[in-house]
C-alpha positions in Angstrom: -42.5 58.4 -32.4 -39.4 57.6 -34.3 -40.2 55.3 -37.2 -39.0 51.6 -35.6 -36.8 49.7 -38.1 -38.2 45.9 -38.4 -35.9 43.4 -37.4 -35.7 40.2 -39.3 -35.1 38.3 -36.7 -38.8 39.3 -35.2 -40.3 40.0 -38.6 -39.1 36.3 -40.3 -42.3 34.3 -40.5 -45.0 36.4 -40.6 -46.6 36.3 -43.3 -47.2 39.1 -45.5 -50.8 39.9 -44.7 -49.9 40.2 -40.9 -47.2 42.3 -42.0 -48.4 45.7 -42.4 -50.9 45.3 -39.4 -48.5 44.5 -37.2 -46.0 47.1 -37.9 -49.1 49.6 -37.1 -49.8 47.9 -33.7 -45.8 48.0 -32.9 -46.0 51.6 -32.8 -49.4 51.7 -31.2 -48.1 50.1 -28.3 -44.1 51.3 -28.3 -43.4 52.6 -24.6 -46.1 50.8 -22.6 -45.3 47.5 -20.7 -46.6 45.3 -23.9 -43.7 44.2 -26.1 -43.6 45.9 -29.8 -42.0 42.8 -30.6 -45.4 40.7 -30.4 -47.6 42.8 -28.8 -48.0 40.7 -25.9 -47.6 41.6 -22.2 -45.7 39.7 -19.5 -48.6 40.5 -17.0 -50.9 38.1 -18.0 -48.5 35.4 -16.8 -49.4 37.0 -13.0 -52.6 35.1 -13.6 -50.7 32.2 -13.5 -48.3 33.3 -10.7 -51.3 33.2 -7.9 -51.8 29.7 -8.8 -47.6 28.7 -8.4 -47.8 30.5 -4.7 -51.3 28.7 -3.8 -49.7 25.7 -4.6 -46.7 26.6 -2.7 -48.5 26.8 0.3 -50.7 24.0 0.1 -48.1 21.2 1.9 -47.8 23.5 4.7 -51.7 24.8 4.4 -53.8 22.0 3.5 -56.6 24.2 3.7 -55.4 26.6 1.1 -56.6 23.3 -1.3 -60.2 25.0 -1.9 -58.1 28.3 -2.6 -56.5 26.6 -5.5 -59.7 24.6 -6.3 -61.6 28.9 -6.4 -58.6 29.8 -9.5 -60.3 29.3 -12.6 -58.1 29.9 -16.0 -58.1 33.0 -17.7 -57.7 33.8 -21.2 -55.6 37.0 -22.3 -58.3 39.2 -22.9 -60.5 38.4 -19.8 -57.2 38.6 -17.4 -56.7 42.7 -18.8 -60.7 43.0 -18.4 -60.3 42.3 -14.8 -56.9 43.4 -13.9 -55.5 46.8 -13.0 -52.9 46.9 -15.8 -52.8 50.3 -16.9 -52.5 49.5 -20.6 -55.3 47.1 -20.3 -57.2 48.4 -22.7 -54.6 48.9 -25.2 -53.3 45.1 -24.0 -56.7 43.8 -25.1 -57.2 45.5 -28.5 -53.7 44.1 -29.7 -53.7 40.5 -28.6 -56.3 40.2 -32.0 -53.4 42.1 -34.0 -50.5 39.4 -32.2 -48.7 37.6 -35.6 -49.4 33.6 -35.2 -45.5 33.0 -35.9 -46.3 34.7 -31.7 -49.5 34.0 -30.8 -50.1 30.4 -32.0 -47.0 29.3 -29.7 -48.5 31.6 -27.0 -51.5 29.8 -26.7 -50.6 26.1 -27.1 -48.0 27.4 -24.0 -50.9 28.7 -22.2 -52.8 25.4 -22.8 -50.4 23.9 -21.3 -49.8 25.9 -18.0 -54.1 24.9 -18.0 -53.1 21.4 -18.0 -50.4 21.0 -15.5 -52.1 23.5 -13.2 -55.7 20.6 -13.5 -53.1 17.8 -13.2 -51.5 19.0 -10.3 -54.8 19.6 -8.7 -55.6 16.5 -9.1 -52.3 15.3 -7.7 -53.0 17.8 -4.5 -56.2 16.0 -3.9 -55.0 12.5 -4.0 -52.4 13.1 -1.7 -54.7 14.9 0.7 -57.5 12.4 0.5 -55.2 9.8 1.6 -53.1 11.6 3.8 -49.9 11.4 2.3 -48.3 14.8 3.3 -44.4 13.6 1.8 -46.1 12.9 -1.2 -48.3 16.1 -1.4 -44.9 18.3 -0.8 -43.1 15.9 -3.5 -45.8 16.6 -6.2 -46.6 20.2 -5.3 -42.5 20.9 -5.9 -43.0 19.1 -9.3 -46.0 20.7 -10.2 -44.7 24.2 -9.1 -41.3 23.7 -10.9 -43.1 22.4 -13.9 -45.3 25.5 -14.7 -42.1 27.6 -14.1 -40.6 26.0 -16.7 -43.8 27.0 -18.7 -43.8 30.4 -17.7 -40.1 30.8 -18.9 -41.1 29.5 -22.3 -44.3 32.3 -22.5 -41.8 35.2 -21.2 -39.3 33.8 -23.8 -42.4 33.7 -26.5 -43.8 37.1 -25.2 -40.2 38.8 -25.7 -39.9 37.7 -29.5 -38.6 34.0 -29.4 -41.3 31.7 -30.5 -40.3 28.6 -29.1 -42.0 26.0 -26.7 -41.2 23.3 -24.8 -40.4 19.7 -25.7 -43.6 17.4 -26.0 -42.0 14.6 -24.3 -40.9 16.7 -21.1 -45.0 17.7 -20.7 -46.2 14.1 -21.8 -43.8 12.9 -19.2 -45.0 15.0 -16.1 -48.8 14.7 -17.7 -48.5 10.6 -17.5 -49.3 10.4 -21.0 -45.6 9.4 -22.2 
């Protein structure tokens, strides 16, 4: 493989002792589906994408409530254990190597989709329990365009821009605001 030059824009912030370690896992993982800009890979966020669709279904579905309820968070590493990912391996080995300036925003980002996907199921069973079908559509919409949002933010994070969403829009749809 051709030598890779670093660009600052990717390299600025990581500190030096992540430096060298991460240039090694850039070309470890150059022309597989994980980025060799953070050594992350977009298909962990599927994990998240069969909750979004369960959701989806639920105002229509009811029943598909005890689907949502079975979907249990994963963490990085035990999604590429269990999926099909052909890199998986590879996928699991480098998320240890991911620079924080990535993998610190990564994570809170991940925490995050964690808590607006137990919010919302919360939400879904209140508005079950008493019946309220305008209000279950209303708050599965929210909940649904909410972790979208999120999802942006890890693809955006995953492709080299370490960024996350304002505080104020989560605390706002979390009711702690």
């Amino acid at each position: 493989m051709e030598e890779q030059a670093l660009d600052p824009a990717v390299t600025d912030g990581i500190p030096p002792e992540e430096l060298a370690d991460f240039t090694e896992w850039r070309s470890r993982v150059h022309g597989t589906n994980i980025s060799d800009k953070t050594l992350l890979a977009t298909d962990y966020l599927n994990h998240f994408n069969e909750i979004v669709m369960l959701i989806e279904m639920v105002p229509d579905m009811p029943d598909m409530f005890e689907e949502c309820l079975a979907w249990q968070p994963k963490t990085y590493q035990e999604h590429f254990r269990d999926s099909g990912f052909s890199d998986r391996e590879l996928a699991i080995e480098a998320y240890d190597h991911v620079p924080s300036k990535f993998r610190k925003p990564f994570e809170e980002t991940v925490g995050l989709m964690g808590q607006v996907v137990h919010t919302t199921l919360d939400r879904i069973r209140a508005g079950l329990d008493e019946g309220d079908m305008e209000r279950l559509r209303v708050d599965c919409g929210t909940s649904v365009a909410m972790i979208h949002r999120i999802i942006q933010v890890a693809i955006g994070i995953i492709h080299g821009t370490a960024h996350v969403m304002e505080q104020g829009d989560i605390d706002l749809y979390l009711g702690t605001a």
